[in-house]
N, C-alpha and C positions, 0 to 999 in steps of 0.2 A: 504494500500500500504506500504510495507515494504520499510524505506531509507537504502540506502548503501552510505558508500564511495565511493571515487572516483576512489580508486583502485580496486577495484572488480569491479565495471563498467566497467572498463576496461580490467578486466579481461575476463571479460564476452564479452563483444563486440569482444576480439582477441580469443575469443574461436569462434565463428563463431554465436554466440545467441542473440539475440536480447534484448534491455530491454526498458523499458515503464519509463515514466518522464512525470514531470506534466508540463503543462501548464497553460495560464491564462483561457481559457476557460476548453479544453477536455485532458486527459492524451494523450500522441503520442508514438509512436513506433520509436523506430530507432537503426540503426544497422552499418556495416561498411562499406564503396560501395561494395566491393570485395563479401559482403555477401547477397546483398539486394536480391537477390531471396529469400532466409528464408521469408521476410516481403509477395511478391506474394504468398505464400506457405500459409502462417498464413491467411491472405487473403480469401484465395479460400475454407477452410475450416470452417470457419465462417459464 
């Protein structure tokens, strides 16, 4: 898993893309509300 700063996180999330972050058990997905369809998207194709 590649770390980034914090600004490109965020760059990334106000592009409309989602990015992955760890957790204490499983990595999670998240994105910005405006966008969370992407996440059903990613979802359905998996």
């Amino acid at each position: 898993m590649n770390l980034v700063d914090c600004k490109s996180a965020l760059k990334t999330l106000k592009s409309g893309l989602p990015i992955i972050f760890p957790t204490d058990t499983l990595p999670a997905i998240g994105c910005l509300p405006k966008f969370s369809n992407i996440i059903y998207e990613f979802k359905k194709k998996g």
